[in-house]
N, C-alpha and C positions, 0 to 999 in steps of 0.2 A: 504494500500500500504506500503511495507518495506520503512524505511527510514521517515516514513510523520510526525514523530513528528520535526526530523532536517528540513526537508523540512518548516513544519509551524513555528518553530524559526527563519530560517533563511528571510523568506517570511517576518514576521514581524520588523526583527533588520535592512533588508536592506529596507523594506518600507518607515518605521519612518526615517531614512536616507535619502532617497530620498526627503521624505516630509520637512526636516530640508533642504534639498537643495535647494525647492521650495521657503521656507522662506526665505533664508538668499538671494536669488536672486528675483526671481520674485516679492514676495512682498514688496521687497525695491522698485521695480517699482511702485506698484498698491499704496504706499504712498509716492511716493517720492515728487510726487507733491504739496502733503500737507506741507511737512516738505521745500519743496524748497522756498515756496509763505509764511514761517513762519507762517503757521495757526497753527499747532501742529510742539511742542517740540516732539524728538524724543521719550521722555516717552509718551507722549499721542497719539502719534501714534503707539506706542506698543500696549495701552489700547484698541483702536480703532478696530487694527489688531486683539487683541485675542477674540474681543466679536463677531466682522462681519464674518471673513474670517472664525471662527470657524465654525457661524452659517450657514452659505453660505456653507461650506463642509460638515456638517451634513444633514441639511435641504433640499439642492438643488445640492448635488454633485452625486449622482449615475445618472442620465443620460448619461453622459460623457463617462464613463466607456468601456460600449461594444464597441463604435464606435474607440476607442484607439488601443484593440485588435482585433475586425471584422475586420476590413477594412487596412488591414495593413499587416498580413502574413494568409496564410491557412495551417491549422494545422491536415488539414484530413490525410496527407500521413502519418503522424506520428503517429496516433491511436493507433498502434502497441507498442509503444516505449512512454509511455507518460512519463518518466521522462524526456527526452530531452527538452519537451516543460519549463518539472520545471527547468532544467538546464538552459534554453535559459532567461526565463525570471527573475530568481533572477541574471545573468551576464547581464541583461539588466537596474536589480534595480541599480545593485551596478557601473555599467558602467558610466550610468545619474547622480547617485546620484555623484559619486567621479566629473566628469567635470563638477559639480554647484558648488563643493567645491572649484575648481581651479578657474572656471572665478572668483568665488565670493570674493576669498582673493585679485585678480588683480583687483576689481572691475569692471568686465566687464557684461551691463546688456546683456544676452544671455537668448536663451529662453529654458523654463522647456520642452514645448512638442517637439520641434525640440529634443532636449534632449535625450528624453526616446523613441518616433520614430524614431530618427538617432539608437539607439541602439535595437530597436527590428529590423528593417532592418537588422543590421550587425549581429545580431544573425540568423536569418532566412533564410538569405545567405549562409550561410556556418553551419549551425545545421539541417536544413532541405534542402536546392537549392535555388538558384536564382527564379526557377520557381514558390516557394511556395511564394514571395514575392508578393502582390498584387501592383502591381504598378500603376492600374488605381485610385488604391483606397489612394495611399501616393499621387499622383500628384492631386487628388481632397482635401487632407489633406493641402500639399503643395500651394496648389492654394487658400488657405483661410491664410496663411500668406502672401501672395501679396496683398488680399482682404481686408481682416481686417484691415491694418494700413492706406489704403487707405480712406476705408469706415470711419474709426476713423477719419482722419484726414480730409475728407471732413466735417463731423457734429461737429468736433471741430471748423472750421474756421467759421461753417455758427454759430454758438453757439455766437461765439467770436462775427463775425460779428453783431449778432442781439446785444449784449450787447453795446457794442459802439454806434448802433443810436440811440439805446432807452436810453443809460443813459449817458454812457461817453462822448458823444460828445454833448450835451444838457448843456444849459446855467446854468441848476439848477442840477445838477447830484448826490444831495445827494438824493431830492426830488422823482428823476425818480428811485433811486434803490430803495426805501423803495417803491415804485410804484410795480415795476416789480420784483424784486425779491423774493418771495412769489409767484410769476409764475414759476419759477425756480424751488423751491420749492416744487409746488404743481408736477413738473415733475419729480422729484428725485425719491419723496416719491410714486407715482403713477409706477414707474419704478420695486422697489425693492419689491415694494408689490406684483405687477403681477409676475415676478418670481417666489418667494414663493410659490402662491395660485396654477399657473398653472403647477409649478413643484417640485416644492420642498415639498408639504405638498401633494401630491398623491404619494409620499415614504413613507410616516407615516401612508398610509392608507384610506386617505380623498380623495373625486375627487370630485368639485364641477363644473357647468355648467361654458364656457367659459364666457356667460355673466356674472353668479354672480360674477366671477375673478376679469371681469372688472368694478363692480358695486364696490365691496371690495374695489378693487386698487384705487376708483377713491375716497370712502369716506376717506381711510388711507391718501390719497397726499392731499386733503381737510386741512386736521386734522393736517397734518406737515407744510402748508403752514399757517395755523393759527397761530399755536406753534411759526413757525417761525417771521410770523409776528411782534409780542408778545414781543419778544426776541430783533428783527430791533428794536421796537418803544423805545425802553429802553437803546437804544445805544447814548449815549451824543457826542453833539456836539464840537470838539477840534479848536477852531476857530486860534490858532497860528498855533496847525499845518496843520489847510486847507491851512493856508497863505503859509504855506514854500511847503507842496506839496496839487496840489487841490484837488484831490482825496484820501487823509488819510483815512476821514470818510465812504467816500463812498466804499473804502476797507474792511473796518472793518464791514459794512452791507454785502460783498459778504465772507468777513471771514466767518459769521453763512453758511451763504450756503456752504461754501468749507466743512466744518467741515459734513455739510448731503454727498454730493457728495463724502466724503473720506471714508464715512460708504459703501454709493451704493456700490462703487470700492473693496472696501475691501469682500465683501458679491461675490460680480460678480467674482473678482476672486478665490474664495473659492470655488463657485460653479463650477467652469469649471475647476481648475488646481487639484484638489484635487484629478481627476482618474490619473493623470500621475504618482502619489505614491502607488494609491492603486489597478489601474486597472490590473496589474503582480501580486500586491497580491493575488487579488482573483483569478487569475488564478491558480497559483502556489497552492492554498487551495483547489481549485476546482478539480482540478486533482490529486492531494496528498490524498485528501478524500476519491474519488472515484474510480479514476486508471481509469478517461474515460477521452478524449481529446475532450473538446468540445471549439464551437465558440465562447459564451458566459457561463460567472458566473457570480452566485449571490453576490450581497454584504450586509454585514452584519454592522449591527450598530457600532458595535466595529471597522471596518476597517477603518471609516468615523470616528470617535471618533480619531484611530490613527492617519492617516493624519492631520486632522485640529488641532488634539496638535502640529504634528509633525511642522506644518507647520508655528505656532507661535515663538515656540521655536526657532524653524531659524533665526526669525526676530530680535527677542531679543538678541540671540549671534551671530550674523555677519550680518548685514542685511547692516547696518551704511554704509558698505564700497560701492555696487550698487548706494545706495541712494543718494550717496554726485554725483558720475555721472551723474544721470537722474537728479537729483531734482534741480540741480543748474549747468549742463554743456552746454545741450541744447539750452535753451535760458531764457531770465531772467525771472520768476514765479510774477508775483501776483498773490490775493487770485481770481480778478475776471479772467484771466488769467488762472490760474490753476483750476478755476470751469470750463471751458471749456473744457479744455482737460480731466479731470476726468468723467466727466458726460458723454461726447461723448464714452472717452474708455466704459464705466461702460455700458453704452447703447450695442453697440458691443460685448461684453463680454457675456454680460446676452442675447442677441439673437442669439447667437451662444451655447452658452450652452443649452437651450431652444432646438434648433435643432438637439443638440447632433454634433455639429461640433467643434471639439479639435480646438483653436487657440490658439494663442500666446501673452498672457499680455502683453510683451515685446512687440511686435512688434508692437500690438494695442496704446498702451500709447504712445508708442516715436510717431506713425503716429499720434496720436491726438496733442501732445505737439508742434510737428512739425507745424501741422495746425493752431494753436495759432499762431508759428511765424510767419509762413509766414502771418496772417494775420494780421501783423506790418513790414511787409519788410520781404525781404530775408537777410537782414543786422541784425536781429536783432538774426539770429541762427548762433550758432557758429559750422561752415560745418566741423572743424578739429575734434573734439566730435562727429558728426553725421558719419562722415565719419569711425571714429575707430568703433562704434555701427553695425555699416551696416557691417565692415569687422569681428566683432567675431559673426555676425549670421552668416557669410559664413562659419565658424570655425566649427560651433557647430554640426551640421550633422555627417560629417565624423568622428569626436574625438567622436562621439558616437557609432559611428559604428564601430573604431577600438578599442575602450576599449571594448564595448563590446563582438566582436569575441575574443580579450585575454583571458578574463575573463570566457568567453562561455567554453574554451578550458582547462581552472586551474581547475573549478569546476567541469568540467567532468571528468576531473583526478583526483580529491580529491574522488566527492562523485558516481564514475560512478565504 
């Protein structure tokens, strides 16, 4: 096709963009909680970030992909015409990618796939019709950002809930986490491994039986609930500062857990947000190569390679600003506090990518961190910070869909 080698530069410089957009916002979310509950300094949650989120976008991120671009606009009328589709979708990378730049310096956490969905809409509206816009198909998209923060913040509260009887509210509660947490544990580890087996390593080639998955999954969360163990029994006890707060130590036991649960998270979101970077890519390549408009493309290692750097990088040079919102606005973090809301999101996350259902990290973590609070009062969330959250996801849609159609309209005039 004329034109495909700018087509595949520009496909890549505005992907990695987007992917740095991802970074320097969303996964200020998927660690904010670590760095809010002071388990990890903001260096080791970089560390964290670039080993998980990496692996989560390599290993377990093409799933995602097609359901981004299927279920979203139909691209049959344009057969004819397939640069428009390349046209629509790098003013769709660069649309997303520029409003994560903007919440992200205001710190506001917004979400990547409301994002780059707000912005294939607004390209698809007006590059192709309103008609070609699937709208059963955004409002089923749509309908798993009401679901997800929900379903998150349901299994954070009852998370929450179960760690209070069992330990914090128990006369001996150092006794009862070194008890039960290594069940925690044993859930984390059993969580991130099924992922993997059932999706992420049948990208590389491997497909093994749904039971052996869960034979695997169940010796790995075994193995980390040991590990973990190991780790609790060698934690000394601070007897002045149980005095001053009763719970130091018993902290510092759900510390190790936070530190698995911030891996989970990190992995879960790598695995699902990494097609909002790369799933335009492979379109734009897909079509550039072959000059055919189709519904699906494939993705290549290298694409998943780009994202997941892209998407570290992010974190490392802006991420801080999201961070400091979620991780400390919300409501106040402990480590066993913030293993709730981690693991809950990290659960959500990885069962909607598993499905191939695009959600939203953002919207999943604040409904789980939510859940946490309220499962210590409504007094203990601060509604002025929820309140500004809830109004720039209102934001995020349409400033995607109007940079978008801008941008749809420059670059058809540059490169049409």
């Amino acid at each position: 096709m004329e034109g495909a080698t700018i087509y595949l530069i520009l496909a890549a410089v505005f992907g990695l963009y987007m992917a740095w957009g991802i970074g320097a916002n969303d996964v200020a979310n998927a660690m904010a909680t670590s760095v809010g509950s002071k388990v990890l300094n903001l260096r080791n949650a970089l560390i964290v970030a670039a080993i998980f989120e990496f692996a989560g976008a390599v290993l377990a991120g093409g799933g995602v992909t097609s359901t981004i671009r299927k279920g979203i606009i139909d691209v049959s009328s344009i057969s004819g015409q397939p640069e428009i589709l390349i046209f629509g979708m790098l003013a769709s990378l660069l649309a997303a990618a520029t409003w994560l730049n903007l919440a992200s310096k205001l710190g506001w956490p917004v979400s990547t796939t409301h994002s780059i969905v707000g912005a294939i809409v607004g390209f698809g509206a007006v590059g192709i019709g309103t008609g070609a816009v699937q709208w059963g198909g955004v409002a089923t998209i749509a309908s798993s950002w009401v679901i997800s923060p929900i379903v998150a913040g349901l299994i954070a509260f009852m998370l929450f809930k179960t760690v209070q009887y069992l330990v914090l509210d128990r006369p001996d509660p150092l006794a009862q986490a070194k008890r039960w947490v290594p069940v925690y544990m044993f859930m984390a580890g059993f969580l991130m491994t099924a992922v993997t087996l059932t999706k992420g390593i049948k990208n590389l080639g491997f497909d093994l039986s749904f039971a052996n998955d869960m034979i695997y999954s169940a010796v790995v969360g075994l193995a980390v609930a040991l590990i973990g163990a190991w780790f609790i029994s060698r934690i000394k006890v601070d007897p002045a500062a149980d005095r001053e707060f009763r719970f130091h130590t018993v902290d510092r036991v759900f510390a190790v857990l936070m530190v698995l649960t911030a891996c989970t998270m990190a992995f879960a979101h790598g695995s699902n947000d990494v097609a909002n970077a790369i799933g335009p890519v492979a379109a734009v390549i897909s079509v550039a190569q072959t000059g055919i408009v189709e519904q699906k493309a494939g993705i290549s290692i290298w694409m998943l390679l780009l994202g997941g750097g892209g998407i570290v990088i992010g974190l490392a040079t802006f991420g801080r600003h999201v961070m400091a919102t979620v991780g400390e606005g919300i409501t106040h973090l402990t480590p066993s506090r913030g293993f709730a809301a981690e693991l809950a999101a990290a659960a959500t996350v990885v069962v909607a990518s598993g499905t191939g259902m695009p959600v939203s990290t953002t919207h999943t973590l604040v409904g789980a961190v939510l859940g946490v609070g309220i499962a210590r009062g409504i007094a203990a969330i601060n509604l002025g910070v929820v309140g500004n959250i809830f109004l720039s996801w209102l934001i995020t849609v349409p400033a995607g869909a109007a940079l978008s159609i801008v941008f749809f309209y420059i670059i058809k005039a540059i490169l049409g």
